[in-house]
Backbone as ProteinMPNN parsed JSONL, in Angstrom:
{"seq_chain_A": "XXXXXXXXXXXXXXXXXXXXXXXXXXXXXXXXXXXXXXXXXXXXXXXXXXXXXXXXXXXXXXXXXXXXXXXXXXXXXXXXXXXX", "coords_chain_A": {"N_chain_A": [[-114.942, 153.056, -4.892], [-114.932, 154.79, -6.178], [-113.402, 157.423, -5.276], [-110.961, 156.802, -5.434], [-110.62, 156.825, -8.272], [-111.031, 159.135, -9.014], [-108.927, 160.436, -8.032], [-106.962, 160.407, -9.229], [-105.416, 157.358, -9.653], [-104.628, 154.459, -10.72], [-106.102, 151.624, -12.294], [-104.974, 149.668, -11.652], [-103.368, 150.353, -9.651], [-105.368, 150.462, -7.902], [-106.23, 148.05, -7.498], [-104.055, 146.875, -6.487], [-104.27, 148.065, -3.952], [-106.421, 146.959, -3.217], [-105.978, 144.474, -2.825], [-103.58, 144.18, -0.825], [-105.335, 144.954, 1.608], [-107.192, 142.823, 1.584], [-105.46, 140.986, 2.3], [-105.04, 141.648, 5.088], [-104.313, 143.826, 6.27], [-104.003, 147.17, 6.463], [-103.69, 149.178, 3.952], [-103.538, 151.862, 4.191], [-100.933, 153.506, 4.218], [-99.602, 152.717, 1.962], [-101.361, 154.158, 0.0], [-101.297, 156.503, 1.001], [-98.377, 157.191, -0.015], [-98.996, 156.256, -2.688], [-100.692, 158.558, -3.674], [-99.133, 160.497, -2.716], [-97.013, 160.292, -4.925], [-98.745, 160.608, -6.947], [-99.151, 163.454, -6.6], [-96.879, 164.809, -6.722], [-96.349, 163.927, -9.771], [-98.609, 165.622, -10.822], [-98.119, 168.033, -9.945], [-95.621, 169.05, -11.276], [-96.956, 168.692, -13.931], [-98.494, 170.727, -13.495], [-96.657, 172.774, -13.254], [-94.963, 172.523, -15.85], [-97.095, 173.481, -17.617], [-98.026, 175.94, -16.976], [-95.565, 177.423, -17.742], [-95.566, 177.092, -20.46], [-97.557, 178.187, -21.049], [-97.153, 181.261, -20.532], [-94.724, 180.934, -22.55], [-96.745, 181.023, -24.624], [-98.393, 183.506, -24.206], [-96.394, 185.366, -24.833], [-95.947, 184.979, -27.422], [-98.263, 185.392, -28.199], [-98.065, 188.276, -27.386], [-96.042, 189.067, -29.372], [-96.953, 188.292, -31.913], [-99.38, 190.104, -32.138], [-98.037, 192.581, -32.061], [-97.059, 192.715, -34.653], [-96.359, 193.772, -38.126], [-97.46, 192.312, -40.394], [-96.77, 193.183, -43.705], [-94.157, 193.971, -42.819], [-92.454, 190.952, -42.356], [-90.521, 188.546, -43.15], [-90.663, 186.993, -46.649], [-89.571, 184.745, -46.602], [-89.224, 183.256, -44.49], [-91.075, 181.286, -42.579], [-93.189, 181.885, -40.671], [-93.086, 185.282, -38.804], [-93.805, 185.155, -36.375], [-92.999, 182.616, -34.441], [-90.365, 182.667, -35.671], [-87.013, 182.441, -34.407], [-85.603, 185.353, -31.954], [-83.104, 187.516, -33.439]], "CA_chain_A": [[-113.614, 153.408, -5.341], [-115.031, 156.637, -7.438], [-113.136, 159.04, -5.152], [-109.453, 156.641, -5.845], [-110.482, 157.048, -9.757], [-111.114, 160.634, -9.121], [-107.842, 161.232, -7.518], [-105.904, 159.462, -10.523], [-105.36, 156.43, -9.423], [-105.266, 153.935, -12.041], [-107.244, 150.187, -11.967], [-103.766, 148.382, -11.248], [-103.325, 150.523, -7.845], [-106.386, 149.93, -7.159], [-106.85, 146.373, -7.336], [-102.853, 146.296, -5.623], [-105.121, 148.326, -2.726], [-107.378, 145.915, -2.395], [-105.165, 142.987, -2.211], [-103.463, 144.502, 0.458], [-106.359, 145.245, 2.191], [-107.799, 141.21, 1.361], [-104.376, 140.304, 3.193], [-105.606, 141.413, 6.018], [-103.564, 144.745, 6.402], [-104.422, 148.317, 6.174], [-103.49, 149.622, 3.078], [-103.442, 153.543, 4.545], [-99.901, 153.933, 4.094], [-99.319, 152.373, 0.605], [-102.488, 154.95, -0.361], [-100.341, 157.991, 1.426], [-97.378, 157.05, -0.922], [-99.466, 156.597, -4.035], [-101.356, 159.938, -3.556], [-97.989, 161.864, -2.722], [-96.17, 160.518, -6.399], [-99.884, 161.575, -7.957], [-99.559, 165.228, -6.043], [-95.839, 165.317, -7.424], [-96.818, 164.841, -10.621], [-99.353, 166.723, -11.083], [-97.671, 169.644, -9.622], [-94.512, 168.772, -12.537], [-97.492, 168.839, -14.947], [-98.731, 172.277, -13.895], [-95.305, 174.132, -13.79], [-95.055, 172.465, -17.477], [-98.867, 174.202, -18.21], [-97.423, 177.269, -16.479], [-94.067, 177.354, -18.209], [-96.004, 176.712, -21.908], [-98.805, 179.045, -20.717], [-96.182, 182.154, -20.338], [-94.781, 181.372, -23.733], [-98.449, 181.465, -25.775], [-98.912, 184.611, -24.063], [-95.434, 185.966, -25.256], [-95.832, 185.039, -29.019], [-99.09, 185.827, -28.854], [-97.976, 189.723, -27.593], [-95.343, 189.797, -30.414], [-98.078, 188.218, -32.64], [-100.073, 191.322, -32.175], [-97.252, 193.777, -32.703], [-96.164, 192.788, -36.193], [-96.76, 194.477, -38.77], [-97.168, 191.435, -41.708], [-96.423, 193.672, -44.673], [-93.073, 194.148, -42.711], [-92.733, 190.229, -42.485], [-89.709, 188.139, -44.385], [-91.685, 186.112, -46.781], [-88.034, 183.079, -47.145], [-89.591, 182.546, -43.428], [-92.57, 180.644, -42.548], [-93.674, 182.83, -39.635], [-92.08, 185.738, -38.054], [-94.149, 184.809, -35.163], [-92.418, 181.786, -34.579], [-88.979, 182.401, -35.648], [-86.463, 182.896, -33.28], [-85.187, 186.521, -32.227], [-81.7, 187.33, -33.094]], "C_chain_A": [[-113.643, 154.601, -6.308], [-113.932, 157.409, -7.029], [-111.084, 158.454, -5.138], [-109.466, 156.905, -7.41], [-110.181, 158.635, -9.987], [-109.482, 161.093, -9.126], [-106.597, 160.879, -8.362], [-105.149, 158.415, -10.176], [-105.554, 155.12, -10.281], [-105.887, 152.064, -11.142], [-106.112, 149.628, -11.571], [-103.601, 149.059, -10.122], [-104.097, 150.047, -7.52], [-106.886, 148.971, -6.659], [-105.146, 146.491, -6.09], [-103.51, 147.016, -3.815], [-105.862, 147.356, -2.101], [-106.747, 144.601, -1.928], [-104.539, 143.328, -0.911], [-104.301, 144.424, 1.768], [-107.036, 143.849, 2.845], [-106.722, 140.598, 2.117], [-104.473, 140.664, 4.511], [-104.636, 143.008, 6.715], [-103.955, 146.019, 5.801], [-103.611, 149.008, 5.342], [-103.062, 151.019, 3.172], [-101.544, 153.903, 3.948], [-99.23, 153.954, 2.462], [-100.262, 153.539, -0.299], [-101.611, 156.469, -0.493], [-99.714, 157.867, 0.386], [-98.261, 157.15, -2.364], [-99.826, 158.501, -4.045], [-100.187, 161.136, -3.416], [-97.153, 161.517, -4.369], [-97.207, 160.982, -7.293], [-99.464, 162.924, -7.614], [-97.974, 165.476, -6.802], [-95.868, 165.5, -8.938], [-97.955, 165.688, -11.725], [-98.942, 168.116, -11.071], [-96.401, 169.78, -10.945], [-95.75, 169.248, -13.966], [-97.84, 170.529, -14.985], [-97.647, 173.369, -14.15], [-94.472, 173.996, -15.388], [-96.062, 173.312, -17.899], [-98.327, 175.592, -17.837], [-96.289, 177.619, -17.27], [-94.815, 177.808, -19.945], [-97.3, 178.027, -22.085], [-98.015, 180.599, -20.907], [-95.441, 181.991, -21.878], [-95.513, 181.275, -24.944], [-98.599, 182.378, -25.278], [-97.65, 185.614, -24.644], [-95.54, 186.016, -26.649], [-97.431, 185.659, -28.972], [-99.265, 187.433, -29.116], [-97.172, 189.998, -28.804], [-95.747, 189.63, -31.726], [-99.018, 189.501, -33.145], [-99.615, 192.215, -32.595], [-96.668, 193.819, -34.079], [-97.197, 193.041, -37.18], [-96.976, 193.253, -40.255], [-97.041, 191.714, -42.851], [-94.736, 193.806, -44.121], [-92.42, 192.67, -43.156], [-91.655, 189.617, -43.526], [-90.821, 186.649, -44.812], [-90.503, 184.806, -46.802], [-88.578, 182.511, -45.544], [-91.007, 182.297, -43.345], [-93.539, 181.703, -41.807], [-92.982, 183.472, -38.928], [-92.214, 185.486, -37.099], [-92.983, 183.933, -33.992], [-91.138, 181.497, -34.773], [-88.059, 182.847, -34.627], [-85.493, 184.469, -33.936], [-83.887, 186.482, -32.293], [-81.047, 188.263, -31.967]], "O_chain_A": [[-112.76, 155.161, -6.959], [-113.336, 158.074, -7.876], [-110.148, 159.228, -4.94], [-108.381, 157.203, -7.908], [-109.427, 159.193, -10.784], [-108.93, 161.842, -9.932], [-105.426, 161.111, -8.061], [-103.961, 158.586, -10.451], [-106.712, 154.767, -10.504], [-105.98, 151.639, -9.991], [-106.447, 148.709, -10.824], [-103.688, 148.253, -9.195], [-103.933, 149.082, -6.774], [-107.691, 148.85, -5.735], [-105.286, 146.153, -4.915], [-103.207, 146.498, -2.74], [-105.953, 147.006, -0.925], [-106.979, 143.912, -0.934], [-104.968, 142.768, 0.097], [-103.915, 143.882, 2.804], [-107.34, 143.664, 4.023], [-107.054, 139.55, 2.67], [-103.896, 139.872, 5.255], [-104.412, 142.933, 7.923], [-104.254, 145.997, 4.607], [-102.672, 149.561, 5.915], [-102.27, 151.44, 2.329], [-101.376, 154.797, 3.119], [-98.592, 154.858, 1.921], [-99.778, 153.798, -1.4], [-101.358, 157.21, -1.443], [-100.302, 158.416, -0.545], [-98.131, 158.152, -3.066], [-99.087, 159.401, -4.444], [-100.253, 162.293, -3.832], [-96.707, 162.496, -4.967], [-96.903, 161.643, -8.287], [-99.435, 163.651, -8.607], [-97.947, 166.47, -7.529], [-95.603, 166.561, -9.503], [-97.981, 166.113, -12.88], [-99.235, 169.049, -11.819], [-96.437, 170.855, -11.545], [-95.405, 170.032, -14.85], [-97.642, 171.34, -15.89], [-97.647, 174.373, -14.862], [-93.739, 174.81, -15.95], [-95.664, 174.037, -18.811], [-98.275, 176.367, -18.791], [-96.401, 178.845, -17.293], [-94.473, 178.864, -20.477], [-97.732, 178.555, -23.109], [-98.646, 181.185, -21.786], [-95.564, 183.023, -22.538], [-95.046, 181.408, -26.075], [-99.491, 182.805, -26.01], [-98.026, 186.753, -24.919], [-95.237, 187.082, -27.185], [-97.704, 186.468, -29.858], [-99.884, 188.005, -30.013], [-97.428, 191.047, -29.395], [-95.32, 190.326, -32.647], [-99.285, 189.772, -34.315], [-100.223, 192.909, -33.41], [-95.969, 194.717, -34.548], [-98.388, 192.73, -37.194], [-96.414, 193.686, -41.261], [-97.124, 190.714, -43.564], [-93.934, 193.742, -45.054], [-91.801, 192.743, -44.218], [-91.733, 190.02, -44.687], [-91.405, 185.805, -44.132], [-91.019, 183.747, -47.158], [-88.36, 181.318, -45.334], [-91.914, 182.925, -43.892], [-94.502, 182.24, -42.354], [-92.155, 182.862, -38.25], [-91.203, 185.406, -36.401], [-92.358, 184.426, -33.053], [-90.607, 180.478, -34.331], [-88.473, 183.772, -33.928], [-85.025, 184.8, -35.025], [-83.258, 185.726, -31.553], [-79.863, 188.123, -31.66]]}, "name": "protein", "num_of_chains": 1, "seq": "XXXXXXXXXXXXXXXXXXXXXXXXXXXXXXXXXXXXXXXXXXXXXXXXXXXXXXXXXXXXXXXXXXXXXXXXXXXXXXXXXXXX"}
């Protein structure tokens, strides 16, 4: 069962796999269905990682461009604050 742990599958599918399975019925389909709400979200997780990824590369360009002698010190970080 390494390659259902692998595929994120947690110990309570797994065992509800095998019971299936112990009932005397091929599990394949219940497997399909798990494996397609893992692939959904996973894919939800990466266009979050993607999404979050795009704005650390944005603060980090306007990070670079400031000048911190310019810099209001009544704010924490200009980085960080929002533009008006």
């Amino acid at each position: 069962m390494k390659s259902a742990r692998a595929a994120g599958l947690t110990l309570a599918e797994i065992r509800t796999v095998i019971s299936i399975r112990d009932q005397g019925t091929a599990p394949c389909g219940h497997v399909a269905e798990l494996l397609a709400q893992k692939e959904r979200a996973v894919a939800e997780q990466v266009d979050t990682l993607q999404a979050l990824l795009g704005e650390l590369r944005r603060l980090r360009r306007r990070a670079a461009g400031l000048d911190p002698a310019a810099c209001d010190p009544r704010r924490v970080c200009e980085v960080l604050a929002p533009r008006a």
